[in-house]
N, C-alpha and C positions, 0 to 999 in steps of 0.2 A: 313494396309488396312482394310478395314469394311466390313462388308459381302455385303455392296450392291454394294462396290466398286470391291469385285471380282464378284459379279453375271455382274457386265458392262463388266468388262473383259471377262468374258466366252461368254457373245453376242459379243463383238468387234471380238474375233478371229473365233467368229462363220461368221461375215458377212465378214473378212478375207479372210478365205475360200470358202465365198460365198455360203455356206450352208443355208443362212438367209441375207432376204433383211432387208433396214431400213422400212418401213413398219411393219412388221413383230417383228421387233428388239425394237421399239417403245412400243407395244404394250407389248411384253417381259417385258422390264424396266418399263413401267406404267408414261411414260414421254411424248412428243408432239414429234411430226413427226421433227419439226424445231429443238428440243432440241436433240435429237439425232443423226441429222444431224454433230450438232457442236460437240457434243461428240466423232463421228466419228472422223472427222475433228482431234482434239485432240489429238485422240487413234495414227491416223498416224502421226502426227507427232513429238509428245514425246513420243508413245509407252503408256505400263502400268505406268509411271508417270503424263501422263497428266490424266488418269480417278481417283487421290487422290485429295482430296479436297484442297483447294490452299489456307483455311486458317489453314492448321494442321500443327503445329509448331511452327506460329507466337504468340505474346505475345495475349491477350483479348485490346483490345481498352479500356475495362473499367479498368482496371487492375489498383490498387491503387500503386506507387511508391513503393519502396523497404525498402526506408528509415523511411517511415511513418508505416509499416508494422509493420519493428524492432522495432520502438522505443513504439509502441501501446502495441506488445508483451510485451515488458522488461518491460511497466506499469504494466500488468496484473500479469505477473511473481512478481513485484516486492510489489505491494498493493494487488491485488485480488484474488491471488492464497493461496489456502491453500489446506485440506484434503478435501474427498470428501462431507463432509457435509457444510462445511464452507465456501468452495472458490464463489466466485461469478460465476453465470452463465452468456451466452452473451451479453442479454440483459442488465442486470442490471449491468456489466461491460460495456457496449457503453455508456449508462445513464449518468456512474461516469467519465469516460472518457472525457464527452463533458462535463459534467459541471461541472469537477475540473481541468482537465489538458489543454482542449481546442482542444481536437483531435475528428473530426467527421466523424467517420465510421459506416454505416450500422452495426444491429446487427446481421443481416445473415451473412454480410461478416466475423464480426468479430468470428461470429460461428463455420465459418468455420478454418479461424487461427489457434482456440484454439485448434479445432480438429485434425491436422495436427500437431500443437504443443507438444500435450498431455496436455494442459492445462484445460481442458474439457472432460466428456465423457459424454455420453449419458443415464440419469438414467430415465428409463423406470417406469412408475409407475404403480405396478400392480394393478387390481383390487381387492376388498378384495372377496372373495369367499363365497358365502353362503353355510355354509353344512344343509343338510333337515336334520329335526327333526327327531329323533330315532322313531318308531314306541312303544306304549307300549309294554309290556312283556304280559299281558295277555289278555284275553277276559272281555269284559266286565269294565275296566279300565277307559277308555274313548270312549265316545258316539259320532258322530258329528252327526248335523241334520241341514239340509236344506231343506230349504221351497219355494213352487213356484207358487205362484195366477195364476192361469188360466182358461180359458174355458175348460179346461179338457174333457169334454162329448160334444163337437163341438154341444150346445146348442136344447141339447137333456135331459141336468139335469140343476142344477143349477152352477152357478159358484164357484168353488173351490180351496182350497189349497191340494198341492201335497207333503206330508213331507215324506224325507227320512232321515234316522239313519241308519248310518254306525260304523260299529266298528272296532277303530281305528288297534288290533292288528290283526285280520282277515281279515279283509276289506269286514265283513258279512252285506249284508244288513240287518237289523233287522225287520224293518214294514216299507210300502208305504201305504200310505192309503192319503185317500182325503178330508181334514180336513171342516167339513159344511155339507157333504155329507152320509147320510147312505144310502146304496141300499137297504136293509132291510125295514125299512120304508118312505121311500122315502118322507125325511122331509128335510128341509132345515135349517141347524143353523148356517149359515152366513145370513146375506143381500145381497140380488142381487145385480149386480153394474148397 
């Protein structure tokens, strides 16, 4: 049984007892007033076998024959199986299937075959990993510097470049300063934009 097949059961003998109307019981289950009615219905007169779903145990409708199965298998077993680098995988085994021996199976189905077979597993492909660059060892080793054009002084100066230098083994700021710009003599050596 399924958990939602015993959550029906615990509302059937609730409304059993009468402790809970179908109203109520519907509303519980998250089904229609009419559908619980018939569940009811059900409940009484096969008991907890009529609330198991009534297609669990039967074959699939799609379900490919027995013999087609075997005989798809004992192909793969007997051409496409190897070690795990070499053996074909499902697709490229349904591929060869149909257009050398004449057998037409889905490659999910046959996916699934192989996996149940052990003809097959699953190789996962990792991603490669980046590891971050070592920092230097010392001060002063490596500089980085970025730069940023802006209005800087929200057009109260002129426009400017903003560069920073960082040192890579401290992570010291070195100088920010605002490249066009001297406050000192308040001259301009860029061009405005």
């Amino acid at each position: 049984m399924s958990d939602e097949e015993r959550k029906r059961s615990e509302v059937m003998v609730r409304l059993k007892k009468g402790s809970l109307g179908l109203q109520n019981a519907a509303e519980i289950l998250g089904i229609s007033y009419r559908q619980t009615k018939r569940v009811w219905k059900r409940y009484r007169k096969q008991g907890v076998k009529g609330l198991v779903h009534g297609g669990v145990g039967r074959k699939s409708n799609r379900a490919k024959p027995k013999k087609l199965r075997d005989r798809a298998l004992h192909l793969i077993r007997q051409k496409y199986s190897g070690d795990v680098g070499e053996r074909f995988g499902p697709t490229l085994a349904a591929e060869h299937l149909a257009s050398e021996d004449g057998l037409r199976v889905d490659a999910e189905t046959r996916r699934r075959w192989m996996l149940v077979e052990g003809l097959w597993s699953r190789e996962r492909k990792r991603k490669t990993r980046r590891k971050r660059r070592e920092r230097k060892p010392h001060f002063g080793e490596l500089v980085q510097m970025d730069g940023s054009f802006e209005d800087w002084l929200e057009g109260r100066g002129p426009y400017g470049c903003l560069m920073n230098l960082v040192d890579d083994a401290t992570s010291t700021t070195l100088c920010r300063y605002p490249v066009g710009f001297n406050p000192c003599m308040r001259t301009n050596f860029l061009p405005p934009h």
